[in-house]
C-alpha positions in Angstrom: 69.7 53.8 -47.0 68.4 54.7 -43.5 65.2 56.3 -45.1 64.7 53.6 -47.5 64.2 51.5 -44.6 61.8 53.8 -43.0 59.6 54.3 -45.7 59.7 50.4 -46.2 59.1 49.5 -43.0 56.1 52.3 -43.4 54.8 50.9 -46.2 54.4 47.3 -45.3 52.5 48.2 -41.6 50.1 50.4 -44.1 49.8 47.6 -46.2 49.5 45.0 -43.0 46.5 47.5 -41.6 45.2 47.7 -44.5 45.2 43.7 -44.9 43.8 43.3 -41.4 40.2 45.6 -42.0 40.2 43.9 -45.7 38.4 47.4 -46.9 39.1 50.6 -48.0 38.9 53.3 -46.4 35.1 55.1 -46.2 33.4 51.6 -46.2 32.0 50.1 -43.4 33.5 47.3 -42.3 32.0 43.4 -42.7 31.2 43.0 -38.9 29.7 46.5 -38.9 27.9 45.8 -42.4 27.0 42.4 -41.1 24.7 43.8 -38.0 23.5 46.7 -40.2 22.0 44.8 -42.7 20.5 43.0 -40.4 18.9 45.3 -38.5 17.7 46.9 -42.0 16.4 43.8 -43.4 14.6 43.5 -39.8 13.0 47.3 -40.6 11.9 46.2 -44.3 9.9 43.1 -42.9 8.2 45.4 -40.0 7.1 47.9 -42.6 6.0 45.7 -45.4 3.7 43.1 -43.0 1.0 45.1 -43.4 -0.3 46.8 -46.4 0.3 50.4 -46.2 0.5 53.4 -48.6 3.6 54.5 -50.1 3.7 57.8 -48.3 3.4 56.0 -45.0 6.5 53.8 -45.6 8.2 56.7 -46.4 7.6 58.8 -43.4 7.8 55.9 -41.3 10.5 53.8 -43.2 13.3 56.5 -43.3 13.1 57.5 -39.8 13.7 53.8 -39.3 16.8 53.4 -41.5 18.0 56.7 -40.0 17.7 55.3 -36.7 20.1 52.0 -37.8 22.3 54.3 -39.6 22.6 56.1 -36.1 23.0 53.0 -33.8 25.4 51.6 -36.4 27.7 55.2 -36.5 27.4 55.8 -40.2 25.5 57.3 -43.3 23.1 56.4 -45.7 26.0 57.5 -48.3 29.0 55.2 -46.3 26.0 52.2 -46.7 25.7 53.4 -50.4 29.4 53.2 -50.8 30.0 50.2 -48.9 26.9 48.3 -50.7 28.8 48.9 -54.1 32.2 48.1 -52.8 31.0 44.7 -51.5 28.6 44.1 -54.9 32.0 43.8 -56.7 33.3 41.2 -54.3 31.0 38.0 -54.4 33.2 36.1 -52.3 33.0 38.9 -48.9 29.2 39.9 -50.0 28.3 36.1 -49.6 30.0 35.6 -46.5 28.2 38.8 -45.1 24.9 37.4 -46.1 25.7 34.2 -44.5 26.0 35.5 -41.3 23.0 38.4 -41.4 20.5 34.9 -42.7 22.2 33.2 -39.1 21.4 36.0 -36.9 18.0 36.3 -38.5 17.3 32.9 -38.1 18.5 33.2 -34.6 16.3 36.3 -33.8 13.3 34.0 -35.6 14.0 31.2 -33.5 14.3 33.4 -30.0 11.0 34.9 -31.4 9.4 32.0 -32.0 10.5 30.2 -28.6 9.2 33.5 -26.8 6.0 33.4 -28.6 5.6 29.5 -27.8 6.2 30.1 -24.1 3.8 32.8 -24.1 1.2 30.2 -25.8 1.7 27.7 -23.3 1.6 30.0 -20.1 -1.8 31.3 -22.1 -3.0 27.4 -21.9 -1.6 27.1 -18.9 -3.6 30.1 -17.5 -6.7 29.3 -19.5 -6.5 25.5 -18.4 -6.4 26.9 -14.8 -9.0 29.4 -15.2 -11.4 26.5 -16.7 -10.3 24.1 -13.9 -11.2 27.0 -11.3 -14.5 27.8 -12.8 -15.2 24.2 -12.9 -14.9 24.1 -9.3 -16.7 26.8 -8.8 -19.6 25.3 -10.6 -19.6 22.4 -8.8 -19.4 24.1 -5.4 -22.2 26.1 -6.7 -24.1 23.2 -7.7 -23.6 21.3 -4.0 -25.0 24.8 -2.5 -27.6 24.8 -4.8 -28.1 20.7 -3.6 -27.9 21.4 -0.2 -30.4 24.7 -0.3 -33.0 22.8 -2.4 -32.3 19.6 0.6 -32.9 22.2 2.7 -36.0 23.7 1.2 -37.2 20.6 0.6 -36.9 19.6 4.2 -38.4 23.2 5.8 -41.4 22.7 3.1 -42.2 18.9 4.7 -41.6 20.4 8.2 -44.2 22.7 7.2 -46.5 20.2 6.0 -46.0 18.0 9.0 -47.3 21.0 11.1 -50.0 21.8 8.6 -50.9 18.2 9.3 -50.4 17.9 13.0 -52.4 21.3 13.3 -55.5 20.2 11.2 -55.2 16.5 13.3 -55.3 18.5 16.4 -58.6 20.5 15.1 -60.1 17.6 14.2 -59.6 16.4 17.2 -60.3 19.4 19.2 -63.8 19.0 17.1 -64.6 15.5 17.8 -64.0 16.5 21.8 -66.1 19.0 21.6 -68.7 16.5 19.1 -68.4 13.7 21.9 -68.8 16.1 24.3 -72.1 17.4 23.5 -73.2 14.1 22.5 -72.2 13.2 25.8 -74.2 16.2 27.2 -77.1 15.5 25.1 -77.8 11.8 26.6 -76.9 12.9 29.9 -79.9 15.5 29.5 -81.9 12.8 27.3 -81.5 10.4 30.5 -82.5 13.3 32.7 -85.4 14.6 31.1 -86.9 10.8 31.2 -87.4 10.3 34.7 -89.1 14.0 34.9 -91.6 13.1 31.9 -92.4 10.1 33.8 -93.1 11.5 36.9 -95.2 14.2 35.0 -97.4 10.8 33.6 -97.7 9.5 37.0 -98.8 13.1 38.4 -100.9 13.7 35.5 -102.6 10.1 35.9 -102.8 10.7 39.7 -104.5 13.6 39.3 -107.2 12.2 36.5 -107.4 9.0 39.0 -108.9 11.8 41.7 -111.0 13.4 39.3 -112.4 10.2 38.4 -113.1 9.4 42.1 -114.8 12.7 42.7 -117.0 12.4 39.8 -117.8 8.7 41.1 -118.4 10.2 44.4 -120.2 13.1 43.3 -122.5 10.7 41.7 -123.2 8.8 44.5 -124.3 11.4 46.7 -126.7 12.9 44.1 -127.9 9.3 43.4 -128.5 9.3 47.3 -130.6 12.5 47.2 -132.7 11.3 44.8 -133.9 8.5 46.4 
């Protein structure tokens, strides 16, 4: 009676283990399924995005699955097993399913959050970028203002000598004009006086010539009578 109760007692924990993982022995278990198929389903989209060769999925592809099979601590044979085991069991492959499509989606929506953030501090970076170049454009532009002012300013400074300069040399030559005008009447008004006293000397003289002659006549006339 005593080992009836034993193996009774044995039997019904084996059965209650058995009831708590809800699989046989060999096959993975739903939690463990759950993130495996998950991560596999995440392999097949990476490798199928692109168009590539069937020999490049391969090489590729298995080292993938291999990888999985390794984080996950199984086989490709216990996820062969296990596959079939939960294909006969609508009811447990559904609710596996159900949870790898709601971490997917959660992965997908993380993604896609990330991805939007990045987009914004992109626009964010470009906006600033734009705004900064735009100030620098307009700080180039008030340079460029203020160095045309000031060219503009140094060229009329210029001019304003050039123009004082050629006023000063037309004035220096309008001195020096009135100045010999001013020489030339003094010399006018001096050389008058002289070419009248060379008339009155010249009359003087043809006055006494006159008076010789006059006189020489009258003494011949004298001799003669």
């Amino acid at each position: 009676m005593h080992k009836y109760l034993i193996l009774f007692f044995s039997v019904t924990l084996f059965l209650c283990a058995c009831k708590s993982d809800g699989v046989p022995k060999g096959i993975i278990k739903p939690n463990v399924m759950t993130g495996l198929l998950t991560e596999i389903h995440l392999i097949d989209g990476s490798l199928y995005k692109g168009l590539q060769s069937p020999d490049t999925l391969y090489k590729y592809g298995m080292g993938n699955y291999l990888a999985a099979f390794e984080r996950f601590h199984t086989d490709s044979a216990a996820f062969k097993k296990s596959m079939d085991y939960y294909s006969t069991d609508p009811e447990k492959f559904s609710a596996i399913y159900d949870q790898v499509d709601a971490r997917i989606k959660t992965l997908l929506d993380s993604i896609n959050l990330v991805q939007t953030k990045i987009r914004q501090a992109a626009m964010k970076a470009d906006s600033l970028k734009a705004d900064s170049v735009k100030k620098a454009q307009k700080k180039m532009s008030k340079s460029e203002l203020k160095a045309d002012s000031l060219k503009k300013i140094t060229q009329l400074k210029l001019k304003a000598a050039h123009t004082a300069d050629s006023l000063k040399k037309a004035m220096r030559k309008m001195a020096k004009a009135q100045k010999a005008d001013s020489l030339k009447k003094s010399m006018q008004k001096m050389t008058k006086p002289a070419q009248k006293a060379d008339s009155i000397r010249k009359a003087i003289r043809q006055k006494r010539k006159t008076i010789q002659i006059a006189d020489s006549l009258k003494k011949l006339k004298q001799k003669t009578s």
